[in-house]
N, CA, C and O of each residue as an XYZ file, in Angstrom:
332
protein
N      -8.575     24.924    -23.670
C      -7.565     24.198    -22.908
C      -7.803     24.430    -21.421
O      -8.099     25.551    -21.007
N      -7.655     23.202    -20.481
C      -7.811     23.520    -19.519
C      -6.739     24.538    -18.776
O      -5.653     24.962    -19.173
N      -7.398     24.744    -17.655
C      -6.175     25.847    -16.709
C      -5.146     24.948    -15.705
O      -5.570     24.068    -14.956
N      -4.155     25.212    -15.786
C      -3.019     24.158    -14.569
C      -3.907     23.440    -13.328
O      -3.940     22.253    -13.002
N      -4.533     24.464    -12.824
C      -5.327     23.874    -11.667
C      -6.885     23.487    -11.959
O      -7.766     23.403    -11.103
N      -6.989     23.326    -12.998
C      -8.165     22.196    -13.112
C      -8.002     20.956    -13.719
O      -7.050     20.852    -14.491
N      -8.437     20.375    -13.611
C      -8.668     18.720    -14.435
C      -8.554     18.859    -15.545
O      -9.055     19.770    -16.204
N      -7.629     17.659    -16.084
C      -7.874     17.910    -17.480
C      -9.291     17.106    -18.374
O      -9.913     17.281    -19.422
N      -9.297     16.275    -17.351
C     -10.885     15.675    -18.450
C     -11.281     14.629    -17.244
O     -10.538     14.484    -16.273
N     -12.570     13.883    -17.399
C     -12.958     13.435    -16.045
C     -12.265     11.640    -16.466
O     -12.365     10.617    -15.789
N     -11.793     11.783    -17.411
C     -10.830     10.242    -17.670
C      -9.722     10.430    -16.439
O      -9.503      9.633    -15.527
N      -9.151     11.590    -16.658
C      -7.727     11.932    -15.861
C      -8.488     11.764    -14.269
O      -8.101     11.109    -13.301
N      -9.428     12.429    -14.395
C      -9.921     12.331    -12.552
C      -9.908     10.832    -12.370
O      -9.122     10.305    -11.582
N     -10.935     10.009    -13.229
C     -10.957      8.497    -12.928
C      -9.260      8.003    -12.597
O      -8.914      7.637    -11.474
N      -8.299      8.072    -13.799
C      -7.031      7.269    -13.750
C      -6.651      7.531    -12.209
O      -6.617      6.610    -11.392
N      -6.352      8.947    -11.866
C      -5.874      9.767    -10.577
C      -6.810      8.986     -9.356
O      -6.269      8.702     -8.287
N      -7.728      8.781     -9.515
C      -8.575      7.886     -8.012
C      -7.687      6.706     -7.926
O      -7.067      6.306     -6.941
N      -7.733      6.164     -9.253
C      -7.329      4.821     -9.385
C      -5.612      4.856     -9.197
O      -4.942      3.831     -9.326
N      -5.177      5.828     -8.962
C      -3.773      6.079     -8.559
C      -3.586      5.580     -7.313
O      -3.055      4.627     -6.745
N      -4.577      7.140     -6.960
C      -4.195      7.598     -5.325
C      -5.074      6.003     -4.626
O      -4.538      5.451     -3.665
N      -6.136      5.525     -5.100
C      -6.556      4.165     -4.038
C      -5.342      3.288     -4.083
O      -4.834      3.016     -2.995
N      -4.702      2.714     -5.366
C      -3.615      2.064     -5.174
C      -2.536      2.264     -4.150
O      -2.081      1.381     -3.424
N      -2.211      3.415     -4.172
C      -1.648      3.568     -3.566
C      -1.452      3.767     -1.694
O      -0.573      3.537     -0.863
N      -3.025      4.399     -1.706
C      -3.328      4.313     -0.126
C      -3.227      2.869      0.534
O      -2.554      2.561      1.518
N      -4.320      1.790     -0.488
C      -3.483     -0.027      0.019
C      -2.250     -0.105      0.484
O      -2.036     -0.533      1.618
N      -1.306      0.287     -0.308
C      -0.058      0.189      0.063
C       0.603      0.818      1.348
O       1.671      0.518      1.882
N      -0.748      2.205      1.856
C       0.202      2.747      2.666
C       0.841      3.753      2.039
O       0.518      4.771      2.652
N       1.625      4.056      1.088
C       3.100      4.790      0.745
C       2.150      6.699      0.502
O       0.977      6.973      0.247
N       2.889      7.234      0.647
C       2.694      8.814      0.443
C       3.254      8.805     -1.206
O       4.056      8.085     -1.802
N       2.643      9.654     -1.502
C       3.120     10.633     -2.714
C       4.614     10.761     -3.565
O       4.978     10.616     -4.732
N       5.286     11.143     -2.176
C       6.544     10.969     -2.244
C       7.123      9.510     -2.563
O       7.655      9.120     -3.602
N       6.937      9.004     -1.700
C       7.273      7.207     -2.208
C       6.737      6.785     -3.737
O       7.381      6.430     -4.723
N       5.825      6.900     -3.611
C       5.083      6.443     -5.068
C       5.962      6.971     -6.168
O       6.268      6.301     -7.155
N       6.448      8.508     -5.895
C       7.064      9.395     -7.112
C       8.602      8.935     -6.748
O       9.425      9.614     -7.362
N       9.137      8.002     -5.944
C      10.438      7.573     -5.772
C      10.690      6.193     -6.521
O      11.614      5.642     -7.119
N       9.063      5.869     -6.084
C       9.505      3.900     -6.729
C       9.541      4.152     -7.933
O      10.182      3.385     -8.651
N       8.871      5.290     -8.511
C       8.123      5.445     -9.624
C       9.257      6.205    -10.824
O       8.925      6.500    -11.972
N      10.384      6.381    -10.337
C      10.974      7.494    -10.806
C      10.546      8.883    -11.474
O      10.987      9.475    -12.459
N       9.200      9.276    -10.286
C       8.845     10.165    -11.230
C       8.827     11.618     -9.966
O       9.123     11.369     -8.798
N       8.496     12.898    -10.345
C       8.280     14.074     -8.981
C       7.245     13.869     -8.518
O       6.292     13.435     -9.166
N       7.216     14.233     -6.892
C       6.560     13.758     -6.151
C       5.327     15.064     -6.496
O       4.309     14.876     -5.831
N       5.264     16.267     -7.367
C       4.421     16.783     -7.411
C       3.550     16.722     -8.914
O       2.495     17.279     -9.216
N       4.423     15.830     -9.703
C       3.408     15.104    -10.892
C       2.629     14.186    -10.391
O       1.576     13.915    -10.968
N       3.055     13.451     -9.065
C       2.232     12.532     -8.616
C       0.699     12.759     -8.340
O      -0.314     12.131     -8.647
N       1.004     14.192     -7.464
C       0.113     15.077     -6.660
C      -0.842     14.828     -7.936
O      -1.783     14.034     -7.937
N      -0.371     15.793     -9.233
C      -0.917     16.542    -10.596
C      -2.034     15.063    -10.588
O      -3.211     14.875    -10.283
N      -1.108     14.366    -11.011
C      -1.600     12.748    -11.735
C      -2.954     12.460    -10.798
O      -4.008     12.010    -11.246
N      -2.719     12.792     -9.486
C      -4.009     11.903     -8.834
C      -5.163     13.202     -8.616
O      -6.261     12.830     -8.204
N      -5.025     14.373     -8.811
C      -5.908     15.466     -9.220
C      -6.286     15.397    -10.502
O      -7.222     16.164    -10.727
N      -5.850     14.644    -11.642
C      -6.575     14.793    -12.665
C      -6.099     15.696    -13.779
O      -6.493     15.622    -14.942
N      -4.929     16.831    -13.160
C      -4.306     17.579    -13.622
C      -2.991     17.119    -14.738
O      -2.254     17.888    -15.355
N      -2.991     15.908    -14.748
C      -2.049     15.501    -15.847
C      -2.479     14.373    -16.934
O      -3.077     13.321    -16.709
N      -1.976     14.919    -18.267
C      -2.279     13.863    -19.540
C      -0.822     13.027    -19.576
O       0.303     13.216    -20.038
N      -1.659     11.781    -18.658
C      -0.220     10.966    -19.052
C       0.472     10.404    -20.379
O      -0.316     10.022    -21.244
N       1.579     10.320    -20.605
C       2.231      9.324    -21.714
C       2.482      8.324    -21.486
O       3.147      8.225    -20.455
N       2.178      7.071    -22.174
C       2.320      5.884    -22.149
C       3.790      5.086    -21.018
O       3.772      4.125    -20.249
N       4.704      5.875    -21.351
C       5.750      5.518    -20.190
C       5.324      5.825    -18.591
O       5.730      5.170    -17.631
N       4.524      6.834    -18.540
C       4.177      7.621    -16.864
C       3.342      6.276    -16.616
O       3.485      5.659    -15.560
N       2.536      5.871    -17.539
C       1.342      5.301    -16.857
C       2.044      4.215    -16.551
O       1.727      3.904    -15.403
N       3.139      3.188    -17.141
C       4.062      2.097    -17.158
C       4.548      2.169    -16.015
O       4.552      1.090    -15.423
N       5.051      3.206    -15.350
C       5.919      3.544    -14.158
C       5.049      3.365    -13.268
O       5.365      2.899    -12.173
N       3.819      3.696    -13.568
C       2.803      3.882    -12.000
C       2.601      2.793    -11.984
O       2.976      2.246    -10.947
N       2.127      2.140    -12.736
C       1.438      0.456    -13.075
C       2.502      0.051    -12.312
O       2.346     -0.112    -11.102
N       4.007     -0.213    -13.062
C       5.172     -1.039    -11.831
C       5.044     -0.326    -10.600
O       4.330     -0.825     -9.730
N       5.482      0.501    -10.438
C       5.694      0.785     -9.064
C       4.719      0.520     -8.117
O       5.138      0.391     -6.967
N       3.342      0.386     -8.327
C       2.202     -0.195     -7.588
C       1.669     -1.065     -7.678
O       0.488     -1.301     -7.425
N       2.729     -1.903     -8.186
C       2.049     -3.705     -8.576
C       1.209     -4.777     -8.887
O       1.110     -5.989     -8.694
N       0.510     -3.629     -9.581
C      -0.347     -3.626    -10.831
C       0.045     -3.033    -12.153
O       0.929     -2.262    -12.529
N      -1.338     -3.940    -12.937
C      -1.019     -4.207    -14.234
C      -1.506     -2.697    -14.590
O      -2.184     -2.030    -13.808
N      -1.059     -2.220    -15.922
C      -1.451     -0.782    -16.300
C      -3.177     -1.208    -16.771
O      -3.990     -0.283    -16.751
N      -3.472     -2.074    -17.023
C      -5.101     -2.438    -16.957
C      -5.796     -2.005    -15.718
O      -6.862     -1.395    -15.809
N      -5.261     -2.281    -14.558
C      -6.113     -1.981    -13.541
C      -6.210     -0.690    -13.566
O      -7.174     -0.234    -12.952
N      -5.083      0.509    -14.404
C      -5.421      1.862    -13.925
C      -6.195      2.400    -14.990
O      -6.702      3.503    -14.791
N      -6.412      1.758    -16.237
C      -6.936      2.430    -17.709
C      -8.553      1.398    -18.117
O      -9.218      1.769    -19.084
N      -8.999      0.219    -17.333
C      -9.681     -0.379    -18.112
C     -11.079      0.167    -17.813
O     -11.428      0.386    -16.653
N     -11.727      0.345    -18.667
C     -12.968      0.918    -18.759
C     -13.106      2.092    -18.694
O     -14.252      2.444    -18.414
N     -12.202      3.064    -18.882
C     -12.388      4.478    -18.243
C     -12.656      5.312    -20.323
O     -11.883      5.023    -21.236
N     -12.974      5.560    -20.367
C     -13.450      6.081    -21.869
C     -13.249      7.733    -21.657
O     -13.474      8.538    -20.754
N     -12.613      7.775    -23.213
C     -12.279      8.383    -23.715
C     -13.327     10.112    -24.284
O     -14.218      9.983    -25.124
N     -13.060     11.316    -23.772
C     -13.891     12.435    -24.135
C     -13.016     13.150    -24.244
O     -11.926     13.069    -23.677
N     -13.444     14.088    -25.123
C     -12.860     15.483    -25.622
C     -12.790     16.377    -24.091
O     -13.661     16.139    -23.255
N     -11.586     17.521    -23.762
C     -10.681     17.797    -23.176
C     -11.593     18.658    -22.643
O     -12.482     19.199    -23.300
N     -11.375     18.828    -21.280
C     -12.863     20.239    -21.100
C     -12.347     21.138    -21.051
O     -12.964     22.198    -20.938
């Protein structure tokens, strides 16, 4: 199992780029994102380090709140065992 402060798998690093670029377009900080998003502004942090296995609702929230489709944050990114 990974440790808190590492990645959990290099899928999570991909989703987390594809976070944090969305979100830099926009402009908005961390904080905003984890406000539109109803989510903490330090899962956000987690999420775009790679440090979090999202659930199907987290990823729903990010997708709305950054006005994109949850495709743009999951398509092509494949699936590996946990490092």
């Amino acid at each position: 199992m990974p440790s808190p402060t590492q990645p959990v798998s290099d899928a999570a690093i991909e989703f987390g780029r594809r976070v944090r670029a969305h979100r830099n377009e926009k402009g908005w900080s961390q904080e905003r994102l984890a406000e539109a998003a109803g989510l903490h502004w330090t899962f956000v942090g987690q999420v775009e380090r790679g440090r979090r296995n999202l659930t199907l609702h987290n990823i729903l929230k990010l997708a709305e709140a950054l006005g994109v489709g949850p495709e743009d944050l999951v398509a092509g990114i494949k699936y590996e065992a946990s490092r």
